[in-house]
C-alpha positions in Angstrom: -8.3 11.5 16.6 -6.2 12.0 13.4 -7.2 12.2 10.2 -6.0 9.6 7.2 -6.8 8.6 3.8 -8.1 4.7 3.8 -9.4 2.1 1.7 -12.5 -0.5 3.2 -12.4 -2.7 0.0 -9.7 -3.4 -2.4 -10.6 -1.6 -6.2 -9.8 1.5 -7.9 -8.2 4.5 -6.9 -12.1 5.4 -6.0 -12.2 3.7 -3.1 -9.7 5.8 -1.3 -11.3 7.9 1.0 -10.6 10.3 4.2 -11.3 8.7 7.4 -10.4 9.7 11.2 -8.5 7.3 13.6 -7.3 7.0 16.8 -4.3 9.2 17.6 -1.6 6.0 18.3 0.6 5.8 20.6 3.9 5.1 20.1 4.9 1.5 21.8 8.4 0.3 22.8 10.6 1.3 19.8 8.3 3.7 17.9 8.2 7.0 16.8 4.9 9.1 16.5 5.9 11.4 14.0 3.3 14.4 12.7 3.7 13.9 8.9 4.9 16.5 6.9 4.7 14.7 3.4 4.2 10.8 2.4 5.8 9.2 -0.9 3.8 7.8 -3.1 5.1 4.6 -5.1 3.9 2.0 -7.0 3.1 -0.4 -3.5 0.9 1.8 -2.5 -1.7 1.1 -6.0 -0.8 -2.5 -6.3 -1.7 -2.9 -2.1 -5.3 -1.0 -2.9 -5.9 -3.1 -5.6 -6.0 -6.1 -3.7 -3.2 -7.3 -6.7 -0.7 -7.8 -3.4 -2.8 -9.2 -1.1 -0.7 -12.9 -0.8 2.2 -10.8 -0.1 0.9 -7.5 1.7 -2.0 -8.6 3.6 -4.6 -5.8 5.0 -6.8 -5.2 7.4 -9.9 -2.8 6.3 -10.1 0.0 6.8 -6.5 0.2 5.6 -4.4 3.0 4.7 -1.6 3.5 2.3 1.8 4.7 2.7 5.1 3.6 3.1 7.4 6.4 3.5 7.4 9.9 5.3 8.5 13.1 6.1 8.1 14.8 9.5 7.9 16.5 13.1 8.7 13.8 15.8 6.1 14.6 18.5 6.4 11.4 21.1 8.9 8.9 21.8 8.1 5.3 23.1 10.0 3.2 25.8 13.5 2.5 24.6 14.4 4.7 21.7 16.9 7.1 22.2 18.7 9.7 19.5 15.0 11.3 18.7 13.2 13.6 20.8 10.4 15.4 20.2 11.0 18.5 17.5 13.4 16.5 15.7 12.5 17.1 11.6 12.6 13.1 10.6 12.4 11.2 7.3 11.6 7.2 7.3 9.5 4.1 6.3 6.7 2.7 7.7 5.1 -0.5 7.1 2.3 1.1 5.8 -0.2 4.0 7.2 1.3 6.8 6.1 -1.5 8.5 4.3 -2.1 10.2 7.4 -1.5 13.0 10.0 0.0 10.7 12.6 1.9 7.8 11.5 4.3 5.3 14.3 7.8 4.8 13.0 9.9 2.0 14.2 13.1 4.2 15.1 15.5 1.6 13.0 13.9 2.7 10.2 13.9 6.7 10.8 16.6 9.4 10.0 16.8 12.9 10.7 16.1 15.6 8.3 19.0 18.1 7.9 17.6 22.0 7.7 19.2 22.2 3.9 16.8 19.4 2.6 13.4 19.8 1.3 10.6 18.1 3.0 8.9 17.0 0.1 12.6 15.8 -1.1 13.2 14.2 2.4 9.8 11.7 1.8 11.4 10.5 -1.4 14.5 9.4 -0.2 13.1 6.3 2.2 12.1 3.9 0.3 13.8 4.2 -3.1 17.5 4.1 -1.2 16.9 1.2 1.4 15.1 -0.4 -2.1 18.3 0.9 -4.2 21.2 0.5 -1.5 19.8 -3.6 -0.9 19.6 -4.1 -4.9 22.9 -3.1 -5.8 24.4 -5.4 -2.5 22.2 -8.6 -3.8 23.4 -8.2 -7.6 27.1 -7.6 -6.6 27.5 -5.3 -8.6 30.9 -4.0 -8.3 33.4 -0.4 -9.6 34.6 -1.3 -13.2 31.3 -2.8 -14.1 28.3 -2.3 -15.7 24.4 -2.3 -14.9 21.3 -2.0 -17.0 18.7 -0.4 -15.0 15.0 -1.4 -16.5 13.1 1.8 -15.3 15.8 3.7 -14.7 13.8 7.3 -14.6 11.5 6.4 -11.7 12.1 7.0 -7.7 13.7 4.2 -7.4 16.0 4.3 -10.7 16.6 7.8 -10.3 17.9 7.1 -6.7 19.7 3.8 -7.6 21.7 4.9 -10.5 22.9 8.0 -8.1 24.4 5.2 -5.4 26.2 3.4 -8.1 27.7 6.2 -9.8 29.3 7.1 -6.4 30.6 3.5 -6.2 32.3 3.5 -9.9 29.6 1.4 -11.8 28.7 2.4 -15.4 24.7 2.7 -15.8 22.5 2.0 -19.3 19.3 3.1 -17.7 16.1 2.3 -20.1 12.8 5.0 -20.4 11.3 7.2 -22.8 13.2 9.7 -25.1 11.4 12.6 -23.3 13.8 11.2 -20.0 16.8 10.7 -21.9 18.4 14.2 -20.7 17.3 13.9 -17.4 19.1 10.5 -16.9 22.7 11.9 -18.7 22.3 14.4 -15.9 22.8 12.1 -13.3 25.8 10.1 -15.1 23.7 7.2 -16.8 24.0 6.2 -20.6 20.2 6.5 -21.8 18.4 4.0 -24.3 14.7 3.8 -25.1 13.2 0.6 -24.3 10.9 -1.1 -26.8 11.7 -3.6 -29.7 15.0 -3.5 -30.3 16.2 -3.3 -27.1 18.6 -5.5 -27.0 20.6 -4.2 -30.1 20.9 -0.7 -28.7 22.3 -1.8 -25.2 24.6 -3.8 -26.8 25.5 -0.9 -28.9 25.8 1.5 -25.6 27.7 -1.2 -24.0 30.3 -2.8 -26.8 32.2 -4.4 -23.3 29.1 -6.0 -22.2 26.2 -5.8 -19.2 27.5 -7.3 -16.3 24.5 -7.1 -14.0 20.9 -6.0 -14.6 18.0 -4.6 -12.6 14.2 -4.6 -13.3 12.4 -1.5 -11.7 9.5 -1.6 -13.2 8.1 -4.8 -14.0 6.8 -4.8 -17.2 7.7 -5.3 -21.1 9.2 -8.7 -20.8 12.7 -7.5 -19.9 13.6 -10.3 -17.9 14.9 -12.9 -20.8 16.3 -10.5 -22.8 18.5 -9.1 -19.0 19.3 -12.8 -18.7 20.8 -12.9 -22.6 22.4 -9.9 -22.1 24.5 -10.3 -18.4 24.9 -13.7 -19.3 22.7 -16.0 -16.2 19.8 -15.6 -14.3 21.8 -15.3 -11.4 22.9 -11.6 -12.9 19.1 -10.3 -13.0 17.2 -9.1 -10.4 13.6 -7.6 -10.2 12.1 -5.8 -7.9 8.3 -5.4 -9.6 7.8 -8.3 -11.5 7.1 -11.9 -8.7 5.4 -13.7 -11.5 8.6 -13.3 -14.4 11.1 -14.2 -11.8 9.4 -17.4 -11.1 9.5 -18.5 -14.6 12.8 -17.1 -15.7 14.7 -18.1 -12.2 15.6 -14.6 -11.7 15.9 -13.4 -8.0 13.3 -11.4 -6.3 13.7 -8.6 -3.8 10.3 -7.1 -2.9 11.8 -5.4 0.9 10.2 -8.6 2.7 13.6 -9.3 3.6 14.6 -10.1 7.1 17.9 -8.0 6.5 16.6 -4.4 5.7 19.3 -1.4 4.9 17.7 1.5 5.7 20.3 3.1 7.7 23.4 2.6 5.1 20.9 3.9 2.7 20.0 7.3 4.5 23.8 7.2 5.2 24.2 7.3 1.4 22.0 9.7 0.4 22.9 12.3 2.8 26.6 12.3 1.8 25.1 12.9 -1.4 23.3 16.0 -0.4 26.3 17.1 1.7 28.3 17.2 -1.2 25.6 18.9 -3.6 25.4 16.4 -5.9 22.0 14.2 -4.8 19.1 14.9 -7.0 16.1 13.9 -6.3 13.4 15.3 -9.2 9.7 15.3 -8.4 7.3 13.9 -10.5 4.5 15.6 -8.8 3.2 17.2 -5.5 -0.5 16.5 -4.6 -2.1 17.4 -1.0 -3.4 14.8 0.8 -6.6 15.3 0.1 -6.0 14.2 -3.9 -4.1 10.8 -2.7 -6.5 9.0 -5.2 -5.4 11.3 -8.4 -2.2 10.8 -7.2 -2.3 7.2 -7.4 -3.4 7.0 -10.8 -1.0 8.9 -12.1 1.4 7.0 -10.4 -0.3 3.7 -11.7 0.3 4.9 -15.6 3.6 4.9 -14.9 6.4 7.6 -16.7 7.4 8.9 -14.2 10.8 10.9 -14.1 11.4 10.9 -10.2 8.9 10.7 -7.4 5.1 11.6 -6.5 4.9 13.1 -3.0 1.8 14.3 -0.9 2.1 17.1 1.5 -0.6 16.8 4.3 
């Protein structure tokens, strides 16, 4: 048996509670991987609530968790490059508020000795999530992006990647994150009424692509007004606004995922010292509900992470 941290009935960050399982087994293409730390991100509340349950079905008891950090301990039939010892980062498809956790190998990376664990649990999702944004918009060197949410795990990662590729980035949040952004190479502005004005102030050439991170505030339209088309905005947190504003949706559902470009990415990042990869806040396992609240009122300036 291993133990985990599940939910029997979607609700509140209440009904989280710790549960034992069945040690798995790892099948053909899988990874059993002793988890070192788990990322927490905003998927993880909306799943529990039961607000994603057309797109992210469960089965009770279920168990939160889609990216981690750890010890490889078995390998199933087929996968080859891991071997038990190996220090690993990678997603899962849920479960990772656990012990144990299976890993399809596609989606796994090793952990070099020189990064953090608690860093190596953030990278997962916010660069596959970051690395497949920026190839759906287009967005090219020479140009610029607005980046709704741009202080988050996902922003903080995202705006990173298109640095290195020569894009400028407005990236919106609170004051209180303004320096923090200008230290990874992004042009702040506080979101709010107004909005609009001060991009276009930050940006006298224009916005020639825009991403929503954080689904919320009605950004949508005014992206769509600023780049210019629909077809020049995409979210990532808000289904209902891109249905009525015709705005394309990437929620990792994708057939196409690009996790191992993205660990690609970050690690030359960290080779050359210049990745950064702030923690919001690091809870033990054990606190995985206060952890999602936190997460769930939002202002964040990088990631939440769990160490188990």
């Amino acid at each position: 048996m291993t133990k985990a941290i599940a939910f029997h009935e979607y609700g509140g960050a209440d009904v989280l509670r710790p549960i034992d399982i069945e040690l798995p087994a790892p099948g053909p293409g899988q990874v059993r991987v002793a988890v070192r730390t788990v990322g927490v991100n905003p998927l993880d509340h909306k799943v529990r609530s039961g607000a994603m349950a057309d797109f992210f079905p469960v089965v009770f008891p279920a168990v939160n968790g889609y990216e981690v950090a750890g010890v490889v301990e078995t390998v199933g039939e087929g996968v080859s490059g891991f071997a038990p010892g190996d220090e690993v980062f990678g997603a899962v498809m849920g479960g990772g508020y656990a012990e144990h956790v299976l890993v399809p190998a596609e989606m796994l990376g090793h952990k070099p000795a020189s990064l953090g664990w608690e860093e190596a649990a953030a990278i997962p999702v916010a660069a596959e999530t970051a690395e497949r944004a920026l190839d759906i918009l287009g967005a090219r060197s020479g140009e610029t992006l607005l980046v709704h949410g741009a202080a988050g795990g996902v922003g903080t990662v995202l705006l990173q990647f298109a640095r290195a590729r020569g894009i400028t980035v407005i990236g919106t949040a609170s004051e209180a994150n303004h320096d923090h952004l200008r230290e990874l190479g992004a042009i702040p502005v506080t979101y709010g009424e107004g909005l609009a004005e001060r991009v276009r102030k930050a940006a006298p050439g224009g916005v020639d692509r825009a991403l929503d991170a954080v689904g919320q505030g009605g950004v949508l339209p005014l992206s769509i007004e600023l780049t210019g088309g629909a077809d020049r905005v995409l979210t990532i947190a808000d289904f209902a606004g891109a249905q009525q504003y015709g705005v394309r949706v990437s929620g990792g559902g994708e057939v196409e995922f690009h996790h191992q470009r993205a660990y690609a990415a970050a690690l030359a990042l960290h080779e050359a010292g210049t990745l950064r990869l702030p923690l919001h806040r690091v809870f033990p396992l054990a606190e995985a509900a206060e952890a999602q609240r936190v997460s769930e009122r939002g202002h964040l300036r990088g990631k939440i992470v769990l160490t188990v």
